[in-house]
C-alpha positions as CSV (number, residue, x, y, z in Angstrom):
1,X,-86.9,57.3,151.9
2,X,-86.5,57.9,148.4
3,X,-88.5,60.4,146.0
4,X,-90.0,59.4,143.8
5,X,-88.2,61.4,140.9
6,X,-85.7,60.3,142.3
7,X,-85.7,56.7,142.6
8,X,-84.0,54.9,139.4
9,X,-87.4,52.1,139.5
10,X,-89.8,54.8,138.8
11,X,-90.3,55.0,135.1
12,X,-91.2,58.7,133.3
13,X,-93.9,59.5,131.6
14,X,-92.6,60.0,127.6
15,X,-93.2,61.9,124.7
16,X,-91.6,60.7,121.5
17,X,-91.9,62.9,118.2
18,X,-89.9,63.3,115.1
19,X,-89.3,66.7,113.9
20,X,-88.9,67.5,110.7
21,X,-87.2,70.4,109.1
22,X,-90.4,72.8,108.0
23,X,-90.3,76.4,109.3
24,X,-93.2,75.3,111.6
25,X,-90.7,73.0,113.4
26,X,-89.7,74.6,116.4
27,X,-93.1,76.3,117.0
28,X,-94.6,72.7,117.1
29,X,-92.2,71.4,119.2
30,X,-92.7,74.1,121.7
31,X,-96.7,73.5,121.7
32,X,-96.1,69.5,122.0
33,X,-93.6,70.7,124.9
34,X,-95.7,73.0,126.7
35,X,-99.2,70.4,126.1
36,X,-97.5,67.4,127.2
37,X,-95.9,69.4,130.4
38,X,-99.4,70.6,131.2
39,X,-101.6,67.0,131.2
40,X,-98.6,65.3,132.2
41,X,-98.4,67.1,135.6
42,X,-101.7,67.5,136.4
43,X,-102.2,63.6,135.9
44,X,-98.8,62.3,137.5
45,X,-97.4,64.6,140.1
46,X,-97.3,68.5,141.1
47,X,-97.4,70.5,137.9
48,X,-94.4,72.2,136.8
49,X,-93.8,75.9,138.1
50,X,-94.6,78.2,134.9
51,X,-90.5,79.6,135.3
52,X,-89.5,75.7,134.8
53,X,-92.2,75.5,131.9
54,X,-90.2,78.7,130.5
55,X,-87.0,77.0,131.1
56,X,-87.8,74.0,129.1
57,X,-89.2,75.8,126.2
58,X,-86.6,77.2,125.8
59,X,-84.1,73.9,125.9
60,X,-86.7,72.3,123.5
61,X,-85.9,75.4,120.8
62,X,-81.9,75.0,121.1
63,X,-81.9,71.8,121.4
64,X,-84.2,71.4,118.0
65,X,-82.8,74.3,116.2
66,X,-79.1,73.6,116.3
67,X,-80.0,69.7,115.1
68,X,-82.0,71.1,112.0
69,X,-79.7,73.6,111.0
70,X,-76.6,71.6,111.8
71,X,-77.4,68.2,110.9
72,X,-79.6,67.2,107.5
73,X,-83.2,65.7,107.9
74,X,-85.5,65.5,110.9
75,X,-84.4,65.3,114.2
76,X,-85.9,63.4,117.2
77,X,-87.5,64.9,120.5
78,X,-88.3,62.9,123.2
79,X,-89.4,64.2,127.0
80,X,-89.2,62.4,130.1
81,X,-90.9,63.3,133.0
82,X,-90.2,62.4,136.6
83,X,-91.7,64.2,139.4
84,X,-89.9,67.1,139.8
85,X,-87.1,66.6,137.2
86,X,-87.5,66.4,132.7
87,X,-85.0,65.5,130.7
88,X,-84.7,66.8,126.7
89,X,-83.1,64.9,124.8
90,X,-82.8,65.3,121.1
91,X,-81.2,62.9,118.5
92,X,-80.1,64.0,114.8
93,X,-77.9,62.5,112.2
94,X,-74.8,64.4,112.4
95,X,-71.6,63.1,114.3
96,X,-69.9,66.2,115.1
97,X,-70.5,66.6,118.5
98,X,-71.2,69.9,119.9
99,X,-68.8,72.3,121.5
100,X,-68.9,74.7,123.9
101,X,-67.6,78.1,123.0
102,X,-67.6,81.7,124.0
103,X,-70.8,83.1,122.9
104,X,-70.3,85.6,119.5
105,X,-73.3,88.3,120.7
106,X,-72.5,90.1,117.1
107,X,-74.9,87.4,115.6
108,X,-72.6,86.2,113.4
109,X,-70.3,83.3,114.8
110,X,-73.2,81.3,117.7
111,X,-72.5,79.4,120.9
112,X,-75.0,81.8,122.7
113,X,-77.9,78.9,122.5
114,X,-75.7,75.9,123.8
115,X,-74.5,78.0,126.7
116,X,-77.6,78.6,127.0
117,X,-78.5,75.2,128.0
118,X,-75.7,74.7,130.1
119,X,-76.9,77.3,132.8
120,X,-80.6,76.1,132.5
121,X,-79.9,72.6,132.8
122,X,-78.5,70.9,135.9
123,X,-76.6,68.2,133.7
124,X,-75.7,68.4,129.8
125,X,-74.3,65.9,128.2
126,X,-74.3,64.5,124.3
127,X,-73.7,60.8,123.3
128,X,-72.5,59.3,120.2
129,X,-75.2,56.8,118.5
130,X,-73.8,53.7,117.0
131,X,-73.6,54.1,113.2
132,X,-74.6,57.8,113.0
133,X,-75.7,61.1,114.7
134,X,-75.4,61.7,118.5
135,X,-77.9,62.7,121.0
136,X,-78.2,65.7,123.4
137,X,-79.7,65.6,126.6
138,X,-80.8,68.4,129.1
139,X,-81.8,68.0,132.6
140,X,-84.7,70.3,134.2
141,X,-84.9,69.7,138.2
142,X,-86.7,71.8,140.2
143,X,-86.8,70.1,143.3
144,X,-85.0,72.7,145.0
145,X,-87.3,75.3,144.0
146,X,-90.3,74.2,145.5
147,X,-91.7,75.5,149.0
């Protein structure tokens, strides 16, 4: 028997939202995170454990701010829930692709946010978009953690 978060038929329950780059604009990503996460699993599934609701916040708020400050114009956001499991992805226009690096804690150099994602998430991974930009996604599972 399959779950069914984890059964590639079942289809997630999406938010789609372009960001753009206003100092507002990872605040209001972080409140479109947090509302959908809340309706979402209360109507579809087992709501997310408040630590996982942290967790995601706080992929949402990388994931946003190094597209607006590294790449020019808005970015895109889109969630996908599963029971169990979300995955952030976020698109923006630039082709450099990110790259992990030791994290500079003086404040000056970065990589702290992208590691960062990499110990929250169970999978990272960033694709190249045909014609321009690249997208990042995140995976949240907390299967594990329940019980």
């Amino acid at each position: 028997m399959t779950l069914p978060g984890l059964d590639p038929r079942w289809h997630p329950v999406q938010l789609r939202v372009a960001v753009p780059p206003r100092p507002d604009a990872l605040a209001t990503a972080r409140h479109l995170t947090r509302a959908f996460l809340a309706l979402r699993t209360s109507a579809d599934g087992p709501p997310a454990p408040e630590a996982v609701v942290e967790d995601a916040l706080l992929l949402v708020t990388e994931l946003v701010s190094n597209a607006l400050r590294h790449a020019p114009g808005l970015c895109r956001l889109r969630l996908s829930l599963y029971p169990y499991r979300l995955i952030v992805e976020v698109e923006d226009s630039s082709p450099v692709l990110p790259k992990l690096r030791p994290a500079d804690l003086t404040g000056r150099g970065g990589g702290v946010g992208l590691n960062a994602v990499h110990r929250l998430a169970a999978h990272v991974r960033t694709v190249p978009l045909t014609g321009a930009g690249k997208r990042v996604e995140a995976e949240l599972d907390w299967l594990g953690s329940i019980g």
